[in-house]
N, C-alpha and C positions, 0 to 999 in steps of 0.2 A: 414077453407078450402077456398081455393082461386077460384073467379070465374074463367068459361071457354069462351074462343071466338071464334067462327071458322071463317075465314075470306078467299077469293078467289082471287087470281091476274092472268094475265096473266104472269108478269113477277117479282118477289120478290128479292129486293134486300136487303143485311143485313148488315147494315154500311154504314153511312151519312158524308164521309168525301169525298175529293175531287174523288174518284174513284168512289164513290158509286154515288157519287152524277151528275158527267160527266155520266158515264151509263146510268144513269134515262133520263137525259136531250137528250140525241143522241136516245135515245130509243124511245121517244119522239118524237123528229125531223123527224124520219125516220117515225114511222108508229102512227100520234096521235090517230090512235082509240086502240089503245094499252093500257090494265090495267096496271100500273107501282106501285107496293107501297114497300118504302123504312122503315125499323125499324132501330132505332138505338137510340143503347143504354144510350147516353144522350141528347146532343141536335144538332141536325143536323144542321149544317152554323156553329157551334162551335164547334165540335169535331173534332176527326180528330191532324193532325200532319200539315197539310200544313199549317193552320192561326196561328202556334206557334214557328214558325223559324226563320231565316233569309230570309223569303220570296224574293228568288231567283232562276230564271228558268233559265235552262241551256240552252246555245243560239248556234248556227250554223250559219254563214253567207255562205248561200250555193251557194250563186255569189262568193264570191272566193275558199270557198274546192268543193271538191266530198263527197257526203257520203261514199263511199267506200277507200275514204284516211283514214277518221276517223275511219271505220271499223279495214283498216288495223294497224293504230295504236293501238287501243284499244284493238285488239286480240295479238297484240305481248306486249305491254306493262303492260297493264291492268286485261284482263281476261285471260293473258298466254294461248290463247288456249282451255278454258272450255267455252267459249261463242258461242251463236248462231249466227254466224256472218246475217245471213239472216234476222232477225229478226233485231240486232241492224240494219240492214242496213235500213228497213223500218222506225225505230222509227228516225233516223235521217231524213231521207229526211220527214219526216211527221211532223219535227221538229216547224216550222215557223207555215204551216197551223195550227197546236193545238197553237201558242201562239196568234193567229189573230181569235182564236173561244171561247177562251177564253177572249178576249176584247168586243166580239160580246154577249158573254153571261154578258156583265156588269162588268169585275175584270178588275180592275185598274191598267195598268202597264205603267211606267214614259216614255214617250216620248219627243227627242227635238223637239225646234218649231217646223222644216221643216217637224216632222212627223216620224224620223228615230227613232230607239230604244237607250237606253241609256244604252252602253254594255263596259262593266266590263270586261280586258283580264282575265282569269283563268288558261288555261292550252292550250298546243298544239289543234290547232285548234277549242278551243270552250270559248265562252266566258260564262259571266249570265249578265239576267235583271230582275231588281228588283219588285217585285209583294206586293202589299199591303195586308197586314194580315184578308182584310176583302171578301178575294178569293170566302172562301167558303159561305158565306151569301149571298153574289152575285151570286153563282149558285145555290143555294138553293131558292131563291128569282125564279130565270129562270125558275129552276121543278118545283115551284107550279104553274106558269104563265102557264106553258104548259100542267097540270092537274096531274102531281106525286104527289100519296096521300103520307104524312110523318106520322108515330107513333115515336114518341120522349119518351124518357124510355123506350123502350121493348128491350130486347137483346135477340139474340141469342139463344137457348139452344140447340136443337140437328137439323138435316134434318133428311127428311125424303126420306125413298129411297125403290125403288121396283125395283127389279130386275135388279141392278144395273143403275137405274135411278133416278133423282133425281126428287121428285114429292110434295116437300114444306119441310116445316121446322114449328117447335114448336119451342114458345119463351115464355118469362114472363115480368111483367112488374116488375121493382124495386124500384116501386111506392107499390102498395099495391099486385101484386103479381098474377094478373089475366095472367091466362094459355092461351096462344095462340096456335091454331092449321090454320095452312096455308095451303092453297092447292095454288099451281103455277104449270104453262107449263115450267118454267126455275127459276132458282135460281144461283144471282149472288152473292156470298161471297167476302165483302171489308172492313174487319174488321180489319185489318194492320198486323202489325209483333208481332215480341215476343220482348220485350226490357227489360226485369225482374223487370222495378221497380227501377232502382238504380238511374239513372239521372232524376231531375224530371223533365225537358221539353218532356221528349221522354218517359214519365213514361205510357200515354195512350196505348201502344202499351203493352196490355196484353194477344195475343197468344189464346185466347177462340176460335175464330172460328178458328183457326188452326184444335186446338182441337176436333172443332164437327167435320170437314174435315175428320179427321184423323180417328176418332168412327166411320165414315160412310162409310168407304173401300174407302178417299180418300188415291189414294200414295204421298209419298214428296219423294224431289229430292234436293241435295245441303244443308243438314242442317248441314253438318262441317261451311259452312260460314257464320253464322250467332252469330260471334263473332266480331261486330264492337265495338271499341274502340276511344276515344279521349282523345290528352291532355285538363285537365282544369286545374285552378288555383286551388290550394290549399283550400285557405279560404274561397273564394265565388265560388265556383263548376264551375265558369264562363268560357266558351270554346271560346276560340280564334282561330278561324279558321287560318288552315298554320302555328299554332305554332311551329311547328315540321319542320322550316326553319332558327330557331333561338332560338335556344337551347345549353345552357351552362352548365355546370358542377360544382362543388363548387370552383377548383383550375380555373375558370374564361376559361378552354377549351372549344370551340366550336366542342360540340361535334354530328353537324349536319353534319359535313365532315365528319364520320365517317360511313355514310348509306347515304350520298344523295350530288351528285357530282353538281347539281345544281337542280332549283325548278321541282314538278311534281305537276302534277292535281290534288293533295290531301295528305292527309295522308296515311301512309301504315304502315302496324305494323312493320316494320324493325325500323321506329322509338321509336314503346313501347317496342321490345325488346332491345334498345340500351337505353332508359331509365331502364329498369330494371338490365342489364349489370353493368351502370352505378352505381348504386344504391348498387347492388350487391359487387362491389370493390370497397365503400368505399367511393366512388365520389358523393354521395346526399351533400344536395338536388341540384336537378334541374330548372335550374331557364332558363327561355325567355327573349328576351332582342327586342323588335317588334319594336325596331326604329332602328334595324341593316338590317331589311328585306323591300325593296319595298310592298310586297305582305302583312302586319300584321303594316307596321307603321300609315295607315289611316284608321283601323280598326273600330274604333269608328266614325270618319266623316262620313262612311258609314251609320252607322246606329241612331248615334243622332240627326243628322243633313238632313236635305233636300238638300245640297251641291250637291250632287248627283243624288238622286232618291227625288221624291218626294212622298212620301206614310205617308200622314197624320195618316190614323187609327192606324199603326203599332208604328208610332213616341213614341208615349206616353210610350207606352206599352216596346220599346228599353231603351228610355232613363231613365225609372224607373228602369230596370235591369241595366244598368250602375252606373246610382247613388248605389245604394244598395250595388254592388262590391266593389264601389271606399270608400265605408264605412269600407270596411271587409279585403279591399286586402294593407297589407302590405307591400306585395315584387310579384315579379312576381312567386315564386315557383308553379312546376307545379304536375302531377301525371297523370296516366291513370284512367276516368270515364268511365267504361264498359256498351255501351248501346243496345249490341246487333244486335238488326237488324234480327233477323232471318227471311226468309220469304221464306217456304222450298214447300210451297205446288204445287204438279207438273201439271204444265198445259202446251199446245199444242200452235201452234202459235195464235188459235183462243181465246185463255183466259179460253180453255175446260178444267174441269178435267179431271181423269181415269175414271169418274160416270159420266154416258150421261145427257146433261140437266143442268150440274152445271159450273158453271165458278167461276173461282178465281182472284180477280184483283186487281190493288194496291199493296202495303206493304206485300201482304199477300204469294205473288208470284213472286215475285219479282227475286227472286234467280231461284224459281222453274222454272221458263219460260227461264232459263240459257241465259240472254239476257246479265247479267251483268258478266259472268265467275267465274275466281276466286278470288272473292271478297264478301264483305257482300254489300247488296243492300237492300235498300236504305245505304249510297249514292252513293256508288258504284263507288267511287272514280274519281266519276264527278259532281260536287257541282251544284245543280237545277235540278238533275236528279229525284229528289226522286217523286218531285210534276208533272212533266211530265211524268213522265215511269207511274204513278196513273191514269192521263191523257189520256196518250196511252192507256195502257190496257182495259179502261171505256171506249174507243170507239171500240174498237175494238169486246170489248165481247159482244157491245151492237149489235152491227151491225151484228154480226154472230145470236144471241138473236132471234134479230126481225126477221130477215132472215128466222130464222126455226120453227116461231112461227106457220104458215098455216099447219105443218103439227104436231104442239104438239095436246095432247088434257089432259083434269086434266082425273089425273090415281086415281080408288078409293082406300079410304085410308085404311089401317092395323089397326084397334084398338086397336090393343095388342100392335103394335108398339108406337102408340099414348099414350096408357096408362102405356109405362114402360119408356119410356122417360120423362113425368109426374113425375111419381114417382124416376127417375133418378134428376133429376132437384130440388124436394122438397127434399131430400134425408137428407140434412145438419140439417135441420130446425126440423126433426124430432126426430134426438137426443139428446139426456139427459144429455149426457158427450161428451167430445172429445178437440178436440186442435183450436187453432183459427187459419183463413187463414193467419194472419199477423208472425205466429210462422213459418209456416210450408214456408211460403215467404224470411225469413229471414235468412233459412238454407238454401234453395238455391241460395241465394245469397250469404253467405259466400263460398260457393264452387265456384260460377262459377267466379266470380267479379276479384281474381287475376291474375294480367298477365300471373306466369307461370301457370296457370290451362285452362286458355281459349283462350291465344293468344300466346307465345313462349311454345310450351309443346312438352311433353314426352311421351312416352307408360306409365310410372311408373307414373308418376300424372294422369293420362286422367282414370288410371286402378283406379286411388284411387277415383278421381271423381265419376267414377261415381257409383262405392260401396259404394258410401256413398248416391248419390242420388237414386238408389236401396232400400237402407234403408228409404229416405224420400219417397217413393213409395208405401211402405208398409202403408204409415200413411193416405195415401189420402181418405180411409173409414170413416176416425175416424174425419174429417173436419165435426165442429158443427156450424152454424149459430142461432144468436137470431132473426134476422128480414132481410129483402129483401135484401138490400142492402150487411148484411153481407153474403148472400149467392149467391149475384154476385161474392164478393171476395174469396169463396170457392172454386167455378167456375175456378176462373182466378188462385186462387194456384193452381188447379190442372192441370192448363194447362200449367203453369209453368217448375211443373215437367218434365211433357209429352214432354217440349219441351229440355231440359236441358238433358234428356234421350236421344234424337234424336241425338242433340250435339254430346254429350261425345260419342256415337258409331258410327258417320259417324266420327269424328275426328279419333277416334283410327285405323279405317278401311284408310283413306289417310295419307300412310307411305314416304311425300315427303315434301319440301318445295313448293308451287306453289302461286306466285301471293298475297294474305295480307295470304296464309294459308299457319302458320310459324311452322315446328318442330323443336324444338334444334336437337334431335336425327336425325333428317332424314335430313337436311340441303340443299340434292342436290335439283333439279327437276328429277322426275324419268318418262323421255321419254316412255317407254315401258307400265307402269303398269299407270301411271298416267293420263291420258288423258280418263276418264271415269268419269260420272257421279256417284255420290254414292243413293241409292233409299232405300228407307224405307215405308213398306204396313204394314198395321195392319193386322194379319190371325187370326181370332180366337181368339182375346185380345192378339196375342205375335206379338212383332214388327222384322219382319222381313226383314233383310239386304241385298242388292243387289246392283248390278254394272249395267249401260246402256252405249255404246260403241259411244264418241263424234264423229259423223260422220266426221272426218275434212278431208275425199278425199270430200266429199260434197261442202265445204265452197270453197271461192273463193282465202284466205290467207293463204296458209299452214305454219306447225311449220315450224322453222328454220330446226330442228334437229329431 
């Protein structure tokens, strides 16, 4: 029997990656006699997705655009119209100050002498600047200097909620398994996205707090888009960003002309369905040729080399994955790696859920906060988006937080609530037979992972999908753990499903092509029906389906058509 602890915050954050960890620190700054304690579930300054990328922030030079030019292209080009143009237009113009409070909090980003930024063109009006992989120790370093207590090991397990408020959250350690009972005035959830497991740099992103969100009458909103995909190579999984500008076919055709008249701000899946086209007739494999494209032939100067950026901690850490490839990679062939992205949970422009008291921020909400359209977010088809939009949101939620803290007060807790979530949590560990998380993992990724099932689909695959994840539904009782650790992963398969569930029925429910959300069947954009949010509420354990109406006489850019 594992010990119990009950512990008090004023404000509980769950997930020590750069969201959680920006929230704590702004939380901080604004009101220090404020209680702040963050859990996460490995080790905070090292988890997370920011210190494990191509550490590059999305940049704006707002001396020569408008935020509202970028808005307006991003709403015709990008989020076709599902996005919150008000919202983007805030996170742009707030663009500069979060990269200038992040150098203030100690992260290291490469400047020339005179002091200017050292900026990377990317796409119509935005560039990136390079950030050093050691971001999040360097703000995790700032929250303890300003009194944010950290538990490292404990994760998540369920919140807790009264009366449609949120009023703490149970967790465990996956150390030895001591039961946490939290009492907070606010609870900030920054536990990322859903990314199934299949690539492993983005493999952290295992969808658990989605999950308690979802157990707790939170609503989600946008989980069709949370099918991001990239080309990687073949032999070493290695992704080369903008490959999908220089893409060849086996009879030596460039068959980037065939979905893209010249470059864009990223990848879009009209490129994985033209590789799978491709594939389909006959014409594999698919091969990159990156010294035919300005944008992919200095790929690696970028990141082996100090040429450019100078980010010492990251160096090592690049030029190890480079060698490693250049062991494995034979030829340039390439293929789609399905990483997901889901990040469905629906929040307000404050970072509020539908449950008063809770906020969702980062990875986690990313889509939900329909900032990004229609797209999967992170990255949302603006490369350095992923770590600023984590950024934004962490101050944002913090600030509304602190704000409303003089009138919270800790609500007393439900024991029953407390002790069935307990017993929901040890659940795995208590049986005698059953299936391992790594089986029940491995089936939903052979459904979800190929292109025609997640990113070029049909009603007739989407229907198969997800009667088959219905069937892996049925198994999630029978999830047995021998010790802590494997009943985090019991956890994270079940959250899997739950989220892969979400997928396949917000998907089948948007009968259009729109923006990276591609149907063979439906092909057009459907102006009338389309231009709606898709929603999904837990009632009573059934997950229930609904539509919210894009205000766009509100926005400042209306559709075309």
């Amino acid at each position: 029997m594992s010990n119990n602890i009950n512990l008090k915050t004023d404000i509980l954050i769950a997930g020590g990656g750069i969201a959680g960890l920006t929230a704590a620190v702004i939380a901080k700054e604004k009101n220090p006699e404020c209680e702040v304690l963050i859990i996460e579930k490995q080790t905070c300054g090292y988890s997370g997705k920011a210190n494990r990328g191509g550490g590059v922030l999305q940049y704006f030079d707002l001396n020569r655009i408008k935020p509202i030019e970028f808005v307006a292209y991003h709403a015709n080009s990008v989020g076709c119209f599902l996005g919150d143009q008000e919202q983007m237009l805030k996170y742009v113009s707030l663009n500069n100050t979060m990269i200038h409070k992040l150098e203030e909090w100690g992260v290291k980003i490469p400047r020339n002498e005179e002091g200017s930024l050292k900026i990377v063109p990317t796409g119509p009006m935005t560039g990136m600047v390079g950030v050093d992989l050691d971001i999040t120790i360097q703000v995790r370093r700032t929250a303890e200097k300003k009194g944010v207590k950290i538990i490292d090991k404990v994760t998540l397990s369920d919140l807790l909620v009264k009366n449609n408020q949120a009023i703490g959250a149970t967790a465990y350690s996956i150390l030895e398994g001591t039961f946490y009972t939290i009492q907070a005035k606010s609870v900030i959830l920054a536990t990322g996205s859903q990314n199934y497991r299949i690539v492993n740099m983005w493999a952290n992103g295992r969808g658990d707090g989605i999950a308690a969100a979802y157990r707790a009458g939170v609503e989600m909103r946008n989980a069709e888009f949370g099918n991001f995909a990239q080309l990687f190579k073949v032999a070493s999984h290695h992704e080369l960003v903008f490959n999908e500008n220089c893409l060849y076919n086996v009879q030596d055709e460039n068959i980037t002309k065939n979905f893209r008249l010249f470059p864009e701000a990223d990848i879009n899946s009209d490129a994985l369905a033209e590789w799978y086209n491709q594939m389909s007739a006959g014409k594999g494999p698919i091969s990159m040729k990156p010294e035919t494209c300005p944008m992919t032939k200095d790929d690696e100067v970028l990141f082996t080399t100090s040429n450019i950026w100078e980010r010492p901690y990251g160096l090592k850490f690049w030029q190890t994955i480079y060698r490693k490839c250049h062991e494995v990679d034979v030829n340039n062939e390439v293929a789609p790696g399905f990483l997901g992205e889901q990040s469905p949970v629906k929040v307000g422009r404050n970072m509020e859920t539908t449950v008063n008291h809770l906020y969702a921020i980062g990875d986690m909400s990313y889509a939900g906060s329909c900032i990004a359209g229609a797209v999967p977010a992170p990255p949302g088809r603006n490369r350095g988006s992923g770590i600023l939009n984590a950024v934004f949101a962490g101050i944002v939620a913090a600030e509304k937080t602190v704000e409303a803290l003089p009138t919270c007060v800790y609500q007393e807790l439900d024991e029953n609530q407390v002790k069935a979530q307990r017993e929901r949590t040890f659940a795995p560990l208590e049986r005698s037979s059953g299936i391992t998380a790594k089986e029940l993992i491995q089936e939903v990724q052979r459904i979800i992972a190929p292109v025609e099932n997640s990113i070029y689909m049909t009603d007739q695959r989407l229907g198969i999908c997800l009667r088959k994840i219905e069937a892996i539904k049925a198994k999630v009782d029978q999830l047995k753990a021998d010790d802590y650790h494997a009943l985090l992963s019991c956890h994270e398969a079940e959250a899997m499903v739950l989220s892969a569930e979400m997928f396949f029925k917000a998907a089948l429910m948007r009968k259009e092509t729109r923006g990276w959300f591609r149907r063979e069947d439906y092909p057009g954009r459907d102006h009338k029906n389309g231009l709606k949010w898709i929603t999904i509420k837990n009632q009573m354990g059934e997950m229930v389906m609904g539509t919210e109406a894009v205000p766009v006489e509100k926005y400042p850019i209306k559709p075309y058509c």
